[in-house]
C-alpha positions in Angstrom: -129.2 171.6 122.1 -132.0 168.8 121.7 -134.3 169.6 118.8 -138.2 169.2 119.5 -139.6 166.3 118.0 -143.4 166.5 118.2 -145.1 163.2 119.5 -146.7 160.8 116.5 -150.1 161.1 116.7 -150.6 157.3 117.6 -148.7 155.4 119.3 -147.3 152.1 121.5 -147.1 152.9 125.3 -146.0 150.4 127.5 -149.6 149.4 128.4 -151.6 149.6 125.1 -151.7 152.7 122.7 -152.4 156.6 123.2 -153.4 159.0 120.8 -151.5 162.2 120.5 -154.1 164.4 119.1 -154.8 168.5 120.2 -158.2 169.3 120.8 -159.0 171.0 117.0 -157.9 167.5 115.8 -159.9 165.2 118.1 -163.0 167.7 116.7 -162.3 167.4 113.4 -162.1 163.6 113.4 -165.2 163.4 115.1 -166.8 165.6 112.7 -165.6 163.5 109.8 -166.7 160.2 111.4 -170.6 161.5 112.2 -170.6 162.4 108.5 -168.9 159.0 107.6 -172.2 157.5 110.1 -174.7 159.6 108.3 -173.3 158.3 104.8 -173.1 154.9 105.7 -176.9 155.2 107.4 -178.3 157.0 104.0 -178.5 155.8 100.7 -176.9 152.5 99.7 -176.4 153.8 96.0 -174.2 156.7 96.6 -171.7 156.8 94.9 -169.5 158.0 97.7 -169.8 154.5 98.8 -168.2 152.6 95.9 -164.7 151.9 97.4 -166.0 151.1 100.9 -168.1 148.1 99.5 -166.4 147.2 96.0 -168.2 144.7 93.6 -167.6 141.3 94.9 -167.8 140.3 91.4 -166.6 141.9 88.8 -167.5 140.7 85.4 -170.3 141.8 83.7 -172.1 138.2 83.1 -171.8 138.2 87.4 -174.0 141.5 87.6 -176.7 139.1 89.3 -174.4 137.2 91.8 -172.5 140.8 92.5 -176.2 142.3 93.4 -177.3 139.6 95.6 -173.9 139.1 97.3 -174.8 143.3 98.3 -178.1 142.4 99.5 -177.3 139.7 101.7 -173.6 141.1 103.2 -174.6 145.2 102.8 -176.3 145.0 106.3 -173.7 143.1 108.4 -171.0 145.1 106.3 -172.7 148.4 107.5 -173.2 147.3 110.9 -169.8 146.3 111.5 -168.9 149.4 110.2 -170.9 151.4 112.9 -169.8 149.1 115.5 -166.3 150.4 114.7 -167.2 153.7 114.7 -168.9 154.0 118.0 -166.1 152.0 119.0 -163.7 154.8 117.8 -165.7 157.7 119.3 -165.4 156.1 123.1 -161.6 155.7 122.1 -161.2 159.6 121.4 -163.0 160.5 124.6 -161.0 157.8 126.6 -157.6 158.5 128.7 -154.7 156.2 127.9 -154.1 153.3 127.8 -156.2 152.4 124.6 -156.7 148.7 123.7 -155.8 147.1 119.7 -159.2 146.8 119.6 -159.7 150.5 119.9 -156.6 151.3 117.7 -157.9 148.8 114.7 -161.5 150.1 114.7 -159.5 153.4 114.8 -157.3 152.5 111.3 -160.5 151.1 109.6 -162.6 154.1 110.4 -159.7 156.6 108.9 -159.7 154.1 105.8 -163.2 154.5 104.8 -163.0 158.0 105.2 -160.0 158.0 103.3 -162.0 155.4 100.7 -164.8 158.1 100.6 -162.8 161.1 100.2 -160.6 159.0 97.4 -163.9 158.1 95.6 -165.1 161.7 95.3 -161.7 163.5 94.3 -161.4 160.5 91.8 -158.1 159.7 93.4 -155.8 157.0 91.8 -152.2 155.9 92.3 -150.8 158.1 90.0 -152.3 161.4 91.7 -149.0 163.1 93.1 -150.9 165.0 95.9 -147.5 167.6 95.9 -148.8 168.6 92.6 -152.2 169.7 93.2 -152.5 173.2 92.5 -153.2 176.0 95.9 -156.1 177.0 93.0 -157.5 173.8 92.6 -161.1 173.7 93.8 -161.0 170.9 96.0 -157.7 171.6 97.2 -158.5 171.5 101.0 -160.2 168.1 100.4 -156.9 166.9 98.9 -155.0 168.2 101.7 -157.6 166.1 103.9 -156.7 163.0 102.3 -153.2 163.3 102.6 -153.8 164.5 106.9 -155.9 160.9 106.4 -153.1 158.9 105.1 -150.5 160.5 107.4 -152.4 159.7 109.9 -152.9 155.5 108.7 -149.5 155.7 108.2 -148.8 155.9 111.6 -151.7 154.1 113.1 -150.4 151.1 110.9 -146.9 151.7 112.4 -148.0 151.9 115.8 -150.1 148.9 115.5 -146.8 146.8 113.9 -144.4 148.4 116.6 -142.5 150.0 114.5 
């Protein structure tokens, strides 16, 4: 008796990639991008933002060259950004085959949301997402960000062929 083995939800096809995704997914992701688009369009000192476009410099005697390294890339940083989202939102409506180009803008846009979501739960390397508690406030948002890396972890994997 063969065991069902559900279908990774992206993956190599013989003539690019496909995503594997049910309809209550495909909403949900684009959802999260248009709210991902309306926080990259809106203010460029929320906070939200931080791990999408880190300091470029660090120490506190480069303060200057950090804030006009932001006000010179922020704008081609954003765009690119949008680029990659619309990019990904033709992709989810599209029928197989998908191209790499698709399936990278794809892995960057679940990244920032991933960078967003990690910013506001305050996540760092030594969260252990099996620990958070059902009655944790936030719970759903950490069980988000896990759906998020589960699904760059196989978007990566697809994209190396493995």
């Amino acid at each position: 008796m063969a065991l069902w083995t559900p279908k990774p939800p992206v993956e190599r096809v013989r003539s690019g990639f496909r995503f594997n995704f049910e309809e209550e997914e495909r909403d949900l992701l684009h959802g999260l991008f248009e709210q991902l688009r309306a926080l990259l369009l809106g203010s460029a000192d929320d906070p939200a933002l931080k791990r999408i476009f880190p300091a470029a410099y660090h120490q506190t005697e480069h303060q200057e060259l950090d804030a006009e390294y932001q006000r010179l890339m922020r704008e081609e940083l954003v765009a690119s950004r949008l680029t990659g989202l619309a990019t990904v939102e033709e992709a989810l409506s599209t029928e197989p085959p998908l191209t790499e180009e698709q399936v990278m803008a794809f892995m960057q846009a679940v990244n920032g949301l991933r960078l967003v979501l990690g910013t506001v739960l305050d996540v760092s390397e030594d969260l252990d997402l099996d620990e958070v508690d059902d009655d944790d406030p936030h719970v759903g948002e950490y069980h988000l960000y896990n759906f998020l890396s589960w699904l760059l972890e196989w978007t990566v994997r697809a994209l190396s062929g493995t």
